[in-house]
Structures are given as C-alpha cells and as structure tokens.
C-alpha positions as CSV (number, residue, x, y, z in Angstrom):
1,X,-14.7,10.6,-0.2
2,X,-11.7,11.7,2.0
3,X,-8.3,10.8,0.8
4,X,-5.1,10.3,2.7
5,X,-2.1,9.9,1.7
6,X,0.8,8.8,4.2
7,X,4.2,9.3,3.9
8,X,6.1,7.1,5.6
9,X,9.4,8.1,8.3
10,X,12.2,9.5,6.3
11,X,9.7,10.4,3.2
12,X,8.9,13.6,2.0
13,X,7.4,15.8,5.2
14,X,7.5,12.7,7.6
15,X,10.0,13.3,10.5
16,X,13.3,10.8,10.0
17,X,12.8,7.4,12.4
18,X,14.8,8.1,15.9
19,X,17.0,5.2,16.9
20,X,14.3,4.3,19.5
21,X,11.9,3.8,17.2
22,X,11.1,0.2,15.3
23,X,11.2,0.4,11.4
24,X,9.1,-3.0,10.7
25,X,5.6,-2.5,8.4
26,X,3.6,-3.5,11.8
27,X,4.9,-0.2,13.5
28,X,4.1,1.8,10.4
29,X,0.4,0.0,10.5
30,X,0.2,0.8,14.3
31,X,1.1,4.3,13.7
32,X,-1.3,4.9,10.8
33,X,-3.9,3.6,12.7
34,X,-3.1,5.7,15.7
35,X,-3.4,8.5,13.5
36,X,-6.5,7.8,11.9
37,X,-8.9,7.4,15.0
38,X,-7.5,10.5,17.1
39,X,-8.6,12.2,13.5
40,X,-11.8,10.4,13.8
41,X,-12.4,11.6,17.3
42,X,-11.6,15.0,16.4
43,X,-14.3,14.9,13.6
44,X,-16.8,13.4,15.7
45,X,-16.2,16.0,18.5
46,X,-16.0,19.0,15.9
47,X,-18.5,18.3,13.5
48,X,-20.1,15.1,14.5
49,X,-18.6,13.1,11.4
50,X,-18.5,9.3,11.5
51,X,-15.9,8.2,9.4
52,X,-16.7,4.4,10.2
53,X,-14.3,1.6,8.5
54,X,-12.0,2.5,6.2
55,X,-10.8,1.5,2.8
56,X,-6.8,1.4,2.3
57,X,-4.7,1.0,-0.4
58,X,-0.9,-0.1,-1.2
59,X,0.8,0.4,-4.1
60,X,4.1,-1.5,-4.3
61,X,6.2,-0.5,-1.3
62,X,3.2,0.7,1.1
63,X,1.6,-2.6,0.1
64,X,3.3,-4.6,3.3
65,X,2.1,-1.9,5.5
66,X,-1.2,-1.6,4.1
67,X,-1.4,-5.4,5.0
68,X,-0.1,-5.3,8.3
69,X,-2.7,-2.4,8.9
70,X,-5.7,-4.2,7.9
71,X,-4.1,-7.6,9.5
72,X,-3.5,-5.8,12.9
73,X,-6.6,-3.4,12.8
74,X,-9.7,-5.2,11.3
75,X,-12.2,-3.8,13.1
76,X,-10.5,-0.7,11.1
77,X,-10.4,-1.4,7.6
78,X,-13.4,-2.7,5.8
79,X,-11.6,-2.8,2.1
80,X,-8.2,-3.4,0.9
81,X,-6.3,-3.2,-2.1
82,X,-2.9,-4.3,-2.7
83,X,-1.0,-3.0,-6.2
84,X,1.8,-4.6,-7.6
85,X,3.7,-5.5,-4.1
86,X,5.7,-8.4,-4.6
87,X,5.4,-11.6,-1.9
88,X,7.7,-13.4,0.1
89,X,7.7,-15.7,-2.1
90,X,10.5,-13.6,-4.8
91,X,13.1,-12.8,-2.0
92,X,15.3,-11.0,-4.7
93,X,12.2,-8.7,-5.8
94,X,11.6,-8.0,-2.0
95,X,15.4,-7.2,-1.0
96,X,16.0,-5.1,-4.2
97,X,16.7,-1.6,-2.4
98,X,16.9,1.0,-4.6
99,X,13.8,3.7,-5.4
100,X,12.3,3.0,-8.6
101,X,13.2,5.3,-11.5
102,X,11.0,7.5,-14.4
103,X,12.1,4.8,-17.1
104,X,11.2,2.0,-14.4
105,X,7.4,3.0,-14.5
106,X,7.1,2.7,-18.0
107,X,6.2,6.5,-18.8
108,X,2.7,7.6,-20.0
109,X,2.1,10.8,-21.2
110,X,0.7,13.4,-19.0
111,X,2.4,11.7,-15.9
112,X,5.9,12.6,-15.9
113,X,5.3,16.1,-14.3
114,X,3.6,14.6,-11.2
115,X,6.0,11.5,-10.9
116,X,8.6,13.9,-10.9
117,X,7.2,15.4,-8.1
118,X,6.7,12.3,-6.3
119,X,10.1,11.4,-6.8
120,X,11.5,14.9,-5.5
121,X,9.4,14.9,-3.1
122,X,10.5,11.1,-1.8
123,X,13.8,12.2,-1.6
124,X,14.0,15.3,0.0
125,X,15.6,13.6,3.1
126,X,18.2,11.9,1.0
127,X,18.1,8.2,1.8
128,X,17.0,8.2,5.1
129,X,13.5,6.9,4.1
130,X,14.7,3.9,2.3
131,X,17.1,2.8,5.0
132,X,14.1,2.9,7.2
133,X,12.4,0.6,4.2
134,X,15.5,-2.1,4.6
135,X,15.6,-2.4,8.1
136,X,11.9,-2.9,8.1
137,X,12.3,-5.4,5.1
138,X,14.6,-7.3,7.6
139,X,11.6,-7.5,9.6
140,X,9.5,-8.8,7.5
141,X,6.0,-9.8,7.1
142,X,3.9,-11.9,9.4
143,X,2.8,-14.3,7.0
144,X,0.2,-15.8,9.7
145,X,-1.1,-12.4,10.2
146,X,-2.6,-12.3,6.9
147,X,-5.0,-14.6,8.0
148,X,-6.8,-12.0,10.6
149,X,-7.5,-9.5,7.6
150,X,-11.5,-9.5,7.1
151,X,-11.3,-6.4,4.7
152,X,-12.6,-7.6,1.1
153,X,-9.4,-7.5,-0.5
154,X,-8.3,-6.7,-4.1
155,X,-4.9,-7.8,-5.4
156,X,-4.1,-5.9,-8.6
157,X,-1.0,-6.6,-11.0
158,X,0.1,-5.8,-14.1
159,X,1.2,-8.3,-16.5
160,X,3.9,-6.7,-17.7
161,X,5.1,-5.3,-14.5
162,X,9.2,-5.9,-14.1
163,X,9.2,-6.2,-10.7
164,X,5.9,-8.5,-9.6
165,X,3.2,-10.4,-11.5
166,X,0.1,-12.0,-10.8
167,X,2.0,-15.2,-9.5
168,X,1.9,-12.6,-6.4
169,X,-1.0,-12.1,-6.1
170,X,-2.2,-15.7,-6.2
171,X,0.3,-16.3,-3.0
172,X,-1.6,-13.1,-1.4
173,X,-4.5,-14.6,-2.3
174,X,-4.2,-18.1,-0.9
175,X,-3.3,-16.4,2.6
176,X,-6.0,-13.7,2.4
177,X,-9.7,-14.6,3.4
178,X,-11.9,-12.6,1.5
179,X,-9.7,-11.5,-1.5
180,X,-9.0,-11.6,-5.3
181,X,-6.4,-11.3,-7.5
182,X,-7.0,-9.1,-10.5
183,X,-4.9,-9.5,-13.6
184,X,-4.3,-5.6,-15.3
185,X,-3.9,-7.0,-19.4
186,X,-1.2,-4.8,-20.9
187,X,-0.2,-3.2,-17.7
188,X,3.3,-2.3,-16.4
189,X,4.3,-0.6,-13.4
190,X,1.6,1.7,-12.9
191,X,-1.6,0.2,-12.9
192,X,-2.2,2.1,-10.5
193,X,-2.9,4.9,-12.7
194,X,-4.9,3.0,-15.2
195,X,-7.1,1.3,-12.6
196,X,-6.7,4.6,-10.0
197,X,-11.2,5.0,-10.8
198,X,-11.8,1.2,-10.0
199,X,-9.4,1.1,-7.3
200,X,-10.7,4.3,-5.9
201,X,-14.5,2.6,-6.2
202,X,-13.4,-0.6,-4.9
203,X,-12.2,1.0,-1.5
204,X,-15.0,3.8,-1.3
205,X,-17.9,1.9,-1.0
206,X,-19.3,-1.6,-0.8
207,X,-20.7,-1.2,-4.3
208,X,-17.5,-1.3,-6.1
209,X,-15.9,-3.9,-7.5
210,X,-13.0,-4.7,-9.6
211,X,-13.7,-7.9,-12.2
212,X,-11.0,-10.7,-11.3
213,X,-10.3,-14.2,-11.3
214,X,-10.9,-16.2,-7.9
C-alpha cells in the first residue's frame, strides 16, 4: 500500500494560502485531487503503475475535506473513512477554533513522542493554518454534495470522544449512500490509533471491513 499524508495550506511544509486563493474544504478536495492524478500519470509514464481508485481517510479536521473529495471526485475515491469529525448538526463543536492539545487526546502510552511531533510540526507557521481552517469553516459544507459520494464509507467515533459522538455519525450516515457508522466502545479522541489496522484495511482493499451498526 502507498500512503499519503497531506498537509493542508498553512500546515507544517504546506506553503501559507495567498489572498487569491479560496480556503473552503472543496478547494482543499480539488487540490488534493489535482495532486493525486498528475502523480498517477507520472507513475504510469515512469513505471507503468496503475494506482486505480483510491481509499481516503479523515480524521477530525481533514474529515470535511476528505468528504468534499470523495463528494466532488467519485470516479476517484472508491473507499472512505471519516474519524471523529463532528456534523453540522453541533455548530459550537464545528466553530470551536483552537488546535487540540496533548491532554485533549486522552494520552496513551507510547504516543506522546509522535503527537508531539505532530503538534510541532502543525505549528511551525504559527497560526496561519488554522485561520485558513476558519475561513473555510465559514464556508462550509455542501450538505447536498454528500449525496454524490459512491465510496463505501466508514464513519468511526469514539464513545467517549469530547468533541463528537456517534450521534455524528448517524447524521453522516443518513446523507451518505453507501456508509456506516461504527461505534469505537471505550474510545476517546484517538480512535484513530486504536482502529489505525482496521481503518488502514478498510481503505486498502475491498476485503476489509470494519463491524458497525447500519
């Protein structure tokens, strides 16, 4: 499998946004998949490599602009799944601003090292990646669009998460055609770590699945 990890304008290595650019989550999903088939054609033409439909995943902030990829791009993404990203539906979730913190996560052992990382990394351009994040929060998401995604889609939450639950992913769920909300039992912010091997088989192949409730 070939994993790729985005960071968004303003993030770690990503240049800042220019003031001609847009910040909403459909301009992000445009550019990602922009990106992704000139490297496609530049694998084809170099080694012959197909890399076909691709899985996608979103965990808590990227999730809007994993869904706006997979709403605007089907014919691109083949498998989606959505961690812990609150809905419309809890406007004071959605609007809070700040980047989440060490104690926010709910630390595990053996993590703290690479979250700290993360973190560092995140904010190596001060704030300019989050006020990218709240103009494109202004934005919005097309709630209509969600309709066009024909990936099989995964909605993964954490019961005890602070900032989401599965109520969520039920309203993700009743928007999303082929999708299902999966309910982490004991889980806090980062069931994405817990379920990373699931998650990981869920958008590799067509084989994997993650247990849920419909």
């Amino acid at each position: 499998m070939h994993l790729l990890s985005i960071d968004r304008p303003g993030y770690g290595a990503s240049e800042p946004q220019t003031e001609f650019e847009e910040s909403s989550y459909e301009a992000r999903a445009d550019d990602i998949a922009a990106f992704t088939n000139h490297s496609e054609r530049s694998a084809q033409s170099g080694s012959g490599i197909d890399f076909g439909r691709i899985g996608v995943v979103g965990w808590q902030s990227g999730g809007f602009t994993a869904l706006a990829l997979a709403a605007r791009h089907p014919r691109l993404v083949d498998r989606l799944a959505i961690i812990d990203r609150p809905s419309p539906a809890n406007p004071l979730r959605v609007e809070s601003g700040a980047l989440f913190t060490l104690e926010d996560l709910g630390m595990r052992l053996g993590l703290r090292n690479r979250l700290d990382r993360m973190l560092d990394e995140a904010s190596s351009q001060s704030d300019a990646g989050l006020g990218v994040d709240v103009d494109a929060r202004k934005h919005g998401i097309n709630d209509a669009g969600l309709g066009h995604i024909t990936a099989t889609t995964k909605l993964i939450y954490g019961d005890r998460a602070q900032s989401s639950s599965d109520a969520d992913g039920h309203w993700f769920r009743d928007r999303i055609p082929d999708s299902t909300s999966v309910k982490v039992q004991n889980g806090g912010a980062l069931s994405i770590v817990t379920q990373w091997e699931r998650i990981l088989e869920h958008v590799a192949s067509r084989d994997g699945d993650l247990d849920g409730e419909r």
